[in-house]
C-alpha positions as CSV (number, residue, x, y, z in Angstrom):
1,X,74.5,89.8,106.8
2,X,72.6,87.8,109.3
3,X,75.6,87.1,111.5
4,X,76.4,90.8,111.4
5,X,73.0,91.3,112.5
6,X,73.0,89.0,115.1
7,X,76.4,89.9,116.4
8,X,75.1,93.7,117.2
9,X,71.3,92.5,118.2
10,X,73.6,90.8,120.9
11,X,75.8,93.7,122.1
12,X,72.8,95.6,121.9
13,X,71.1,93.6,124.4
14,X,74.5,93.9,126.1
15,X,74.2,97.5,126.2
16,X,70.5,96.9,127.7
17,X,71.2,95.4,130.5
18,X,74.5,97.3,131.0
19,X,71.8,100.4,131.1
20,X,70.0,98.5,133.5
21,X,72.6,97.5,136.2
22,X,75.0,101.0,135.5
23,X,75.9,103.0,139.1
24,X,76.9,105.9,137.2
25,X,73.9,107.1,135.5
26,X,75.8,109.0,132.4
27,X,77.0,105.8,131.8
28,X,73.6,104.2,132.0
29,X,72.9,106.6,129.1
30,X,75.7,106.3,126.9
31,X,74.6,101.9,127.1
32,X,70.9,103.5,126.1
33,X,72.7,105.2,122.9
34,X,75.0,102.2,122.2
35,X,71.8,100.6,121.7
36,X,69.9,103.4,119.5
37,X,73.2,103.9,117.0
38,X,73.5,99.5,116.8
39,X,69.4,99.7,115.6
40,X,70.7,102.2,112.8
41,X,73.2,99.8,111.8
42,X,70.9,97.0,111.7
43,X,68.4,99.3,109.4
44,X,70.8,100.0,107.3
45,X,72.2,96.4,106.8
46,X,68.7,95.6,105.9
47,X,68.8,98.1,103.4
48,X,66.1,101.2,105.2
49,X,68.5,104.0,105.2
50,X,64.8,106.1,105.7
51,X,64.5,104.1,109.2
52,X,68.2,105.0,109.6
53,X,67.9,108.5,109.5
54,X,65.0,108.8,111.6
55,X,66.4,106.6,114.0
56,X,69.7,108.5,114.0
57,X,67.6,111.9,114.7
58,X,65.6,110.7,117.0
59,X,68.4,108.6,119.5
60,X,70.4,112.1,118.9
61,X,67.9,114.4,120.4
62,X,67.2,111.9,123.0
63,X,70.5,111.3,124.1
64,X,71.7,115.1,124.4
65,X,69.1,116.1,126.7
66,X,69.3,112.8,129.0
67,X,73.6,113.8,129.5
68,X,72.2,117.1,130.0
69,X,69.7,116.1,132.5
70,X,72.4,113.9,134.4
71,X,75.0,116.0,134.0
72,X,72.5,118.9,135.6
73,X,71.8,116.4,138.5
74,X,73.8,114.3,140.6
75,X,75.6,111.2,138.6
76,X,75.7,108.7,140.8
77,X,72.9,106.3,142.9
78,X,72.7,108.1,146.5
79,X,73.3,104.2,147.8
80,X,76.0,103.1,145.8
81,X,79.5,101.9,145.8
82,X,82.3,103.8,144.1
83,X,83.7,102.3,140.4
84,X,86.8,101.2,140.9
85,X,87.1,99.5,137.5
86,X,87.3,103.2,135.6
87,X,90.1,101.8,133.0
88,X,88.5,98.6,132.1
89,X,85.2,100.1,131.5
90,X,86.9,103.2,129.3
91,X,88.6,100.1,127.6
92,X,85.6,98.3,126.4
93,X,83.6,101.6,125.5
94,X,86.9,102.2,122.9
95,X,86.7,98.4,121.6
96,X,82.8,98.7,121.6
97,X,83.6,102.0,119.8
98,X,85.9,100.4,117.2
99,X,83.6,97.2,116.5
100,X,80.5,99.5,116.1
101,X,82.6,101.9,113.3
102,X,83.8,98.4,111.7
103,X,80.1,97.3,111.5
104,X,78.8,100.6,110.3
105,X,81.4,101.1,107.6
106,X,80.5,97.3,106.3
107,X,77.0,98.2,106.3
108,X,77.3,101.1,104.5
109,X,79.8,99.4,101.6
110,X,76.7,97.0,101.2
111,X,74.2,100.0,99.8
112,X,73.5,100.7,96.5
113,X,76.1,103.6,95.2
114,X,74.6,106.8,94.7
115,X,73.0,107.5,91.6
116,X,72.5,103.7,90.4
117,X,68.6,102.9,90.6
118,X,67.7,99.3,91.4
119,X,64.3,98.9,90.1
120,X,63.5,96.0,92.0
121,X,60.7,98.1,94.1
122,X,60.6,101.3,92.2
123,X,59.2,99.4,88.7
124,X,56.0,98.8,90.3
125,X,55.9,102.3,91.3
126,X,56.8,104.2,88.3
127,X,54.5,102.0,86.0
128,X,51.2,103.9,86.1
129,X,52.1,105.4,89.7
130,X,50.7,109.1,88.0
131,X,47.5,107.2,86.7
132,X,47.0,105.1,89.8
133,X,47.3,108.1,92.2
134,X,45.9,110.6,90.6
135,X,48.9,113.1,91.3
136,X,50.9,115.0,88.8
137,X,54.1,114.7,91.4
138,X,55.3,111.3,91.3
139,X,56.9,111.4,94.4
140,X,54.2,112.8,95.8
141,X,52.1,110.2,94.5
142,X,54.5,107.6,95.9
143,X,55.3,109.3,99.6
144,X,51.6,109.8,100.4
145,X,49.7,106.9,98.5
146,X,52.0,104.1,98.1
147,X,54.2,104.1,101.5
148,X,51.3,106.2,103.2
149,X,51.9,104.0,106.3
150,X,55.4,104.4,106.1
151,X,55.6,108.2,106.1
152,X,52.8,108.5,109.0
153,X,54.8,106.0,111.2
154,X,58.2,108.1,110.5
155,X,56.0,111.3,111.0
156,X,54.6,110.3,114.0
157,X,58.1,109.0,115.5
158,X,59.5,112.5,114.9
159,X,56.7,114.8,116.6
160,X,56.9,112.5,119.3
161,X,60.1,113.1,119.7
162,X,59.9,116.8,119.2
163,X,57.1,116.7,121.7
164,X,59.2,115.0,124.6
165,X,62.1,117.9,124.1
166,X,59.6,120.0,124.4
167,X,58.0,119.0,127.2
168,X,61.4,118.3,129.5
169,X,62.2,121.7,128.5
170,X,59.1,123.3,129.8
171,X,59.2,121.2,132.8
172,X,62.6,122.4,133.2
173,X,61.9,126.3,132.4
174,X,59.3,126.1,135.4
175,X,61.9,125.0,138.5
């Protein structure tokens, strides 16, 4: 697991400075979700399929209204050179396709099948969890008491993503 997590921590920083150095801006933006999709596969080889899905929502929304932003403005760098390397770069965004799929399909065969409980963190949570809470709802007890933290920080990444669509949209509504 650690190589696999090394191996896209590198193509993500890849895809970084690929973002970086692009000429063709919906390229630059494609590198940006290469390496929001890659930090879903590392959260769910080290097992937070929560983070995942947050992660997943949050790089989606982002990256459909920076294409639609580029795609609404010019794609290209007013002082730039022409890419004249179109095939090999279509060729490495379909092997980078391929080893991302291969890495997400091993990280998922790693998770625990659904419907088998592992108790190694919910025993400490069930035991007592309705006494030490004081809720009748255990998951309720659990979401807002035990992981309290945890849900506020996923809450909070969410509105602030909301917000941002929000707030290009309106800045966009007013031109």
């Amino acid at each position: 697991m650690e190589l696999a997590i090394s191996v896209i921590t590198g193509l993500m920083i890849l895809g970084a400075l690929y973002a970086i150095h692009a000429k063709d801006l919906l390229s630059s933006v494609i590198a940006c979700g290469i390496v929001g999709y890659s930090l879903v596969i590392c959260f769910l080889l080290l097992k937070a399929p929560d983070l995942a899905i947050v992660q997943i929502v949050v790089d989606t929304i982002t990256l459909i209204i920076m294409v639609a932003v580029v795609l609404d403005s010019s794609r290209e760098e007013k002082y730039s050179k022409p890419d004249t390397m179109g095939y090999v770069s279509a060729a490495t965004g379909i092997i980078l396709i391929f080893i991302f799929l291969w890495f997400f399909i091993a990280s998922i065969q790693q998770l625990d099948v659904l419907g088998k409980s592992t108790l190694r963190m919910a025993g400490p949570y069930i035991e007592g969890a309705a006494y030490k809470t004081g809720s009748a709802n255990l998951v309720t007890g659990v979401v807002f008491d035990f992981r309290g933290y945890d849900t506020m920080g996923e809450a909070v990444v969410l509105v602030t993503a909301v917000l941002g669509v929000l707030t290009i949209l309106r800045l966009k509504g007013k031109k």
